[in-house]
N, C-alpha and C positions, 0 to 999 in steps of 0.2 A: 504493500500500500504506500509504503514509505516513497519508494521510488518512482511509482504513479504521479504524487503529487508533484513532487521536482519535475517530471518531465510536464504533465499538465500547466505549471507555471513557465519554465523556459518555451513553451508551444504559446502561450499568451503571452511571450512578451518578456515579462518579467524575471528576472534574476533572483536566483536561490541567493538567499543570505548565508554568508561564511562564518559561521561559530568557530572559535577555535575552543576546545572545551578541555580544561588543566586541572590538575588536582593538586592545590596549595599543597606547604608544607604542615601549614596549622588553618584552623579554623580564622576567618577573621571578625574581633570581638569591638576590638578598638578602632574608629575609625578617623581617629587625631591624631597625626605623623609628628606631633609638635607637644605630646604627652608623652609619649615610649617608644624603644629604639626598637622594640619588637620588628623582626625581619618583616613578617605578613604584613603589616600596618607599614610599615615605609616601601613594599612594594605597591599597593592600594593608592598609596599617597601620588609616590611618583607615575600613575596612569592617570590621575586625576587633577592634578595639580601641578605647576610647574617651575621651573628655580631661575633662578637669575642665572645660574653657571649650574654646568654641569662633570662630571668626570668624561675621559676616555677610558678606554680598558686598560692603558696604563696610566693611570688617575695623573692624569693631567686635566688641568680646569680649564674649559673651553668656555666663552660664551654661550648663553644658553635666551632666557629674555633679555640678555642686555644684547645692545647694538653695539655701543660707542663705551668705553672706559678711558678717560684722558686721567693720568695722575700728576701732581701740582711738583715741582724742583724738589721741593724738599720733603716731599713723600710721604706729609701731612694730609691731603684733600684728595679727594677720588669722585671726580663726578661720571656720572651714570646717565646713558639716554638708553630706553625702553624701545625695544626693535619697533617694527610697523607691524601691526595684525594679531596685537595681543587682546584677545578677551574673553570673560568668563562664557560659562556653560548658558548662562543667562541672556548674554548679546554686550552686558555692559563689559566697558570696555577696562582694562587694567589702568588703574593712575600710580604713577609714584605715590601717592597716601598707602595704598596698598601694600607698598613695598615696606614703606618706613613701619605701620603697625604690623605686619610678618615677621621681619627681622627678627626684635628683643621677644617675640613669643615661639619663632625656631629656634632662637640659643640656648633654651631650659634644658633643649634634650639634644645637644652638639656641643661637644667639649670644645674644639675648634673655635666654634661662633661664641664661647663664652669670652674666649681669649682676646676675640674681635673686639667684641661689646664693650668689654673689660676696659679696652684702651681709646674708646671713642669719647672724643668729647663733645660732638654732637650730631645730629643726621635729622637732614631735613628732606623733605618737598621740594623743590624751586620751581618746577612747573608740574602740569600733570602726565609729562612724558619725559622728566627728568630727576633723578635728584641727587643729594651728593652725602658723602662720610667723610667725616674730619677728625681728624687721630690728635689726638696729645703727646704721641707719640711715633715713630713709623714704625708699621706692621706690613711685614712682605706677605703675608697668608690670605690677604682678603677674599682672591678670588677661590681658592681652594675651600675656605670656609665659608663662601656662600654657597659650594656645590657640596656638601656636605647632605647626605642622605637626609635626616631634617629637615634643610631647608627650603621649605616648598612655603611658596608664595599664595594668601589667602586673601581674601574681601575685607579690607577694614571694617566694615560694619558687622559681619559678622564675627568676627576677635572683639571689636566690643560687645558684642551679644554675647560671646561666650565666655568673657571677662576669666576667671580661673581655673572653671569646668571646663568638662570634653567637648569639640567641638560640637554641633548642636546640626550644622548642612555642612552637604556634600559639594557645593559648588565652586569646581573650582577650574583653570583655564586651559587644565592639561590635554593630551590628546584623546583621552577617554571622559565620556561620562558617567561617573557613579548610575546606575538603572536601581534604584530607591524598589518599586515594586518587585524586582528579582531578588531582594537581599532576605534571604531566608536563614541566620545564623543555626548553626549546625549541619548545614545543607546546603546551601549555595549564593554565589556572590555573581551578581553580573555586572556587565561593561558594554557600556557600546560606544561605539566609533564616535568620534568628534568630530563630522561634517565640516565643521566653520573653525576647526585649528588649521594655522597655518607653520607646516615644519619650516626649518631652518633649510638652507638650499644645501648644506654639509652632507655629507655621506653619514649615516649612522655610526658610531662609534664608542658601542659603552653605554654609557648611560646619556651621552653629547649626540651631538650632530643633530638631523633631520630627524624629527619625530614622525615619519609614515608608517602610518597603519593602516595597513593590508588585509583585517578581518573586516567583518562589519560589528560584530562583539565578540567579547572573551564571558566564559564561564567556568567559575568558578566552583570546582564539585568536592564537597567535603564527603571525601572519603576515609574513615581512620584506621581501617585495616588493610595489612599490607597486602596480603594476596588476594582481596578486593578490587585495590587499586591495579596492582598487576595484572591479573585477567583484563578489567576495562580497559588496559593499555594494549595488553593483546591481541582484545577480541576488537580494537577499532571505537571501543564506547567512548574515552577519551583520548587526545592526542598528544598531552606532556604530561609526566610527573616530576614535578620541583622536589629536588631535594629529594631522589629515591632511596629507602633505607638500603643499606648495604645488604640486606640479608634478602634483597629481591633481585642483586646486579647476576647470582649464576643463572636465575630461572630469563632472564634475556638475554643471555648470551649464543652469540650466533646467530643469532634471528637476523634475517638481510630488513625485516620491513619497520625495525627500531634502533634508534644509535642513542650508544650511552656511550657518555661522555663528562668528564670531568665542570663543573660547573664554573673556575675560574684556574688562574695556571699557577698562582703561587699556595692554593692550596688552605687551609681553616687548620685553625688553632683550639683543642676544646679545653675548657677551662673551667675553676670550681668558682666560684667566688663568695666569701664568708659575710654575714653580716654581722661589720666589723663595732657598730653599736652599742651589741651588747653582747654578754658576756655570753660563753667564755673567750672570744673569739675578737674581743676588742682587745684584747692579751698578746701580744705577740707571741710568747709562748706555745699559746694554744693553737695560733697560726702554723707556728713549727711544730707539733704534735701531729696536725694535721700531714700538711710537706710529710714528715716521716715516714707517714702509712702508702705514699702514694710511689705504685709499681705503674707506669707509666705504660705497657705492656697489660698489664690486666685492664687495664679504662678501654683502650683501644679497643682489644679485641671482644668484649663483653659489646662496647660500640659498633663496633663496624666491620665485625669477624674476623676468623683468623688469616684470609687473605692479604699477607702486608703489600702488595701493593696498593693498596687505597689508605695505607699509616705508617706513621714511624715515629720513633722518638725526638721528642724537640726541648729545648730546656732555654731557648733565643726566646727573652719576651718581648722583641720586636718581631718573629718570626724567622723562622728558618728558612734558607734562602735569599732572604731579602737584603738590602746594602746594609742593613745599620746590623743585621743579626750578628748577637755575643751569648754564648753559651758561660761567660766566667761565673764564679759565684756559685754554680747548683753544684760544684762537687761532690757535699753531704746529703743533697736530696737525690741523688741518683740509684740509691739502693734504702729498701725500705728498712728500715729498725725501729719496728713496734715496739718493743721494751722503753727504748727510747721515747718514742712517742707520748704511752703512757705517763712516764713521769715529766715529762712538761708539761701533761694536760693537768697532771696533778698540782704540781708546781705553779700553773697557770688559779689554779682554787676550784678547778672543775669537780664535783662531788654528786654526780651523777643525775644532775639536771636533763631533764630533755631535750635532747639534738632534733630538734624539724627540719627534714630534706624535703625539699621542693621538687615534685616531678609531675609529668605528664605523659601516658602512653600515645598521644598522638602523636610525638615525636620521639622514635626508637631512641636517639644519639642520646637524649637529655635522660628518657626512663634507664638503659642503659649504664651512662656512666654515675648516675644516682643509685640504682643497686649496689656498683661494685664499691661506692663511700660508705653506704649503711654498713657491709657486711665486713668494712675494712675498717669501722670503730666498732659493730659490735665485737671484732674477735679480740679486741683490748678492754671488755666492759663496760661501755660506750650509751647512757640509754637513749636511744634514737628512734623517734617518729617518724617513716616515709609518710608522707603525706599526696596524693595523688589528686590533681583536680583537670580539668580540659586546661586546652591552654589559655584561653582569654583571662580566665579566673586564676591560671599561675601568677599572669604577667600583672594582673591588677594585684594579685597576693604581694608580690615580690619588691612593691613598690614602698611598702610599709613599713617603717621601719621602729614597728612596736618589740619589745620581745616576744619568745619565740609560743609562750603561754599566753601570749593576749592577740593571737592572730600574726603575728611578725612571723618569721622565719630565719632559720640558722644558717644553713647550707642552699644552694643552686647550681645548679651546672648546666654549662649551655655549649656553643661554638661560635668562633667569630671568622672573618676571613681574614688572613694574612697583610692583604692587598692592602687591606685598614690598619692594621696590628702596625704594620713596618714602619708607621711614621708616628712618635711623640707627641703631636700637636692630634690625632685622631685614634687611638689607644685606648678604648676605655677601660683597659685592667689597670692601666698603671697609671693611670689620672688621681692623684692622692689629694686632690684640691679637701683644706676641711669647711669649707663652707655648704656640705651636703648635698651640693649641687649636681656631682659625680655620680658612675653609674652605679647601681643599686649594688647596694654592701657599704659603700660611701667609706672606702680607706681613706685614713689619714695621715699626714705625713711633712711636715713645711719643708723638711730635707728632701724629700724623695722631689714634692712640686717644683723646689729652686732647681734641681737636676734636670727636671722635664723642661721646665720653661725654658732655661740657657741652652738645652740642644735644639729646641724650636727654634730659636730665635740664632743659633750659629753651630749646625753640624759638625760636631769632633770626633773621627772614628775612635780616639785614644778613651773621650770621656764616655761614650757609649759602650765601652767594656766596663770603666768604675760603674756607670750605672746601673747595667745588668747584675753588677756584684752585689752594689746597695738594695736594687728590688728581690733578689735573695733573702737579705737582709731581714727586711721589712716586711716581705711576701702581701704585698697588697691583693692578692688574687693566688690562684694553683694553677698553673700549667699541668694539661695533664697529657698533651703529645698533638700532634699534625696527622692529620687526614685531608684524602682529596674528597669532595663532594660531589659525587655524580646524579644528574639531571637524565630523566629518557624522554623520547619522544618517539613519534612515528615518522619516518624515510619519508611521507610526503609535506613534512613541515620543514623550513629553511629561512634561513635568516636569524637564524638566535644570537645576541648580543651575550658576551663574557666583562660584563663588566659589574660596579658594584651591589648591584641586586638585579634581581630578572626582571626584563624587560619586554614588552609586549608589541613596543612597534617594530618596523620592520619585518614581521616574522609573516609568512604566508603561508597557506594551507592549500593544496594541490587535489 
């Protein structure tokens, strides 16, 4: 019947609509790119909304809404004109007011743009298709930090409607429009094409260039189990999964009509991070109790199975691979000594309080390396709560930073990509800002900060070995090894973009 109709419409005329239909990583709960770094919600963001600057795939920041950037002799003033052909989903057209009330409400959740903000001394309007940032100082990042996953550009009127809450509409200038009646949380998220965006004349590039979209909508299928989702990729029911668990890459192997393929090229870092708050865990001690227990090798393969081509050991908290990676400093955490362990959690005044581990089975990696934490402090005495919710309700969980009895949480474990990891100024394990601003755990540290900021502001290969030694030290976060993250799709989809999160234009469906 199915294919009746298709031909009854191509016979009149009319053109079948191109669904491309994907199955996220996670569910999407959150739909404010400018509340949580949550992967799902800043890819949501970046279909629907769109940034002044964007990344390439090797994160260089291109022009993105800006046309013109002129900067002033002394590297103070940076005025901005607004290309031609920007406007909301609405018709109204983008002004610089827009821009200026977006900025200071995309820095909450971009360590980058805090640094920006940080040093501005003020940002104005000057027309309605220009405006300018004026430094107290000069800062060479601006345009990297306006193309920060974050920062996606919204309606002034609406950031004052939604003053401290989540945003409230979906309207925003990007090449997709939010479709409000398809959004079925648990179940599915729609998109459809943006008729009246106008791409950039660039070749696509990452998350930059030309924004062409080649579907008519994308759909969004929550699916949470894995050999569910596998058959629908099989049988043809959908045509990408984002983020395939590794324990689905043998059952597609060989198949000519799907390519799996690594999702970017330097590769994801998974990581624990402690909430560093409250106790025990606001202790450094108990940070190193922690470090002790961790066999870098057991997280992995419990993750991402015992095929090491898709892991390996990494101990670089800038990443492995990357120019700035230093391995110094982790000598002692390179081999687990529970005994160990134990007596600094003791030592720390741990006395058998409840451990809350944060997890989620809709994403293998995170339920995965949260198992192998529980079963790696209960074998020291450890009493530990997994705790299991969807992911919307983790990511809202995890934001909290009560203790771990009044709803907060102890332990999380997640992954990040390298791509990001490699540079100091966009890092968010090792951002020890204490003004609680930082990513959730909120380490602190005014030594570790003055270390980050001086290598932003003047790359030294020599002091990025001390540094690596100090966040040893200090362990604002757990490294717990490098994994590649492989993507599938169907042999008749092309166009996929490797840059800092997935991206939907470009891509065609045959």
């Amino acid at each position: 019947m199915r294919w009746f109709i298709v031909v009854m419409l191509l016979a009149c005329g009319v053109q079948a609509e191109t669904v491309l239909r994907v199955v996220p990583q996670a569910d999407l709960r959150v739909l404010d790119p400018h509340i949580t770094a949550a992967t799902v919600t800043r890819i949501y963001g970046a279909m629907i909304y769109d940034q002044l600057f964007s990344f390439t795939e090797n994160m260089v920041a291109q022009p993105q809404m800006v046309g013109e950037m002129k900067v002033s002799a002394d590297g103070l003033t940076y005025d901005f004109a607004l290309r031609d052909g920007l406007a909301f989903h609405n018709g109204q057209k983008v002004t610089s007011a827009d821009i200026v009330a977006s900025i200071p409400r995309a820095a909450k959740q971009d360590p980058m743009m805090q640094l920006m903000v940080k040093r501005l001394a003020r940002m104005e309007a000057v027309d309605p298709t220009h405006f300018r940032l004026v430094f107290s100082k000069p800062f060479a990042l601006v345009a990297p930090s306006l193309a920060g996953a974050g920062a996606m550009m919204m309606r002034a009127e609406d950031i004052a409607a939604a003053g401290d809450k989540p945003m409230a509409t979906t309207v925003g200038s990007g090449p997709f429009k939010f479709n409000n009646a398809g959004y079925l949380p648990g179940a599915k998220v729609m998109f459809d094409r943006n008729a009246a965006y106008v791409p950039r004349a660039e070749p696509a590039d990452g998350m930059a260039g030309g924004k062409r979209v080649l579907v008519d909508r994308v759909e969004w299928l929550i699916i949470p189990d894995l050999q569910t989702r596998v058959s629908a990729l099989i049988k043809g029911e959908v045509d990408l999964l984002d983020q395939l668990p590794h324990d689905g890459i043998q059952s597609l192997a060989g198949r000519k009509d799907i390519v799996v393929e690594q999702s970017n090229k330097l590769g994801n870092m998974a990581f624990l991070r402690m909430n560093t708050l409250q106790p025990p865990f606001n202790d450094v001690r108990a940070r190193r109790a922690l470090a002790m227990l961790v066999d870098q090798k057991d997280y992995l393969a419990a993750a991402f199975g015992t095929d090491q081509t898709w892991w390996s050991e990494c101990f670089a908290w800038l990443g492995c691979g990357s120019t700035n990676a230093s391995e110094a400093g982790s000598e002692a955490y390179r081999k687990p000594n529970p005994a160990e362990a134990k007596r600094l959690l003791a030592e720390a005044g741990y006395k058998g309080e409840k451990i809350v581990i944060l997890t989620t089975q809709e994403i293998p990696l995170i339920d995965g390396l949260a198992q192998v934490t529980a079963d790696k402090l209960r074998a020291i005495g450890v009493n530990v709560d997994v705790q299991a919710s969807d992911w919307g309700s983790l990511v809202v969980r995890r934001a909290r930073k009560d203790p771990a009895d009044k709803g907060g949480w102890s332990i999380f474990q997640s992954g990040g990509d390298i791509t990001t990891l490699s540079q100091p100024a966009t890092n968010i394990l090792i951002d020890a800002r204490c003004d609680q601003n930082n990513y959730v755990g909120w380490p602190c540290s005014d030594r570790l900060e003055a270390m980050r900021i001086a290598l932003i502001e003047a790359p030294d290969p020599a002091r990025f070995v001390d540094y690596n030694k100090a966040l040893w030290e200090e362990l604002p976060s757990l490294l717990l090894g490098r994994f590649l993250q492989p993507v599938a799709y169907r042999a008749n989809i092309s166009g996929m973009q490797h840059g800092l999160l997935l991206a939907f234009w470009n891509i065609s469906k045959k």
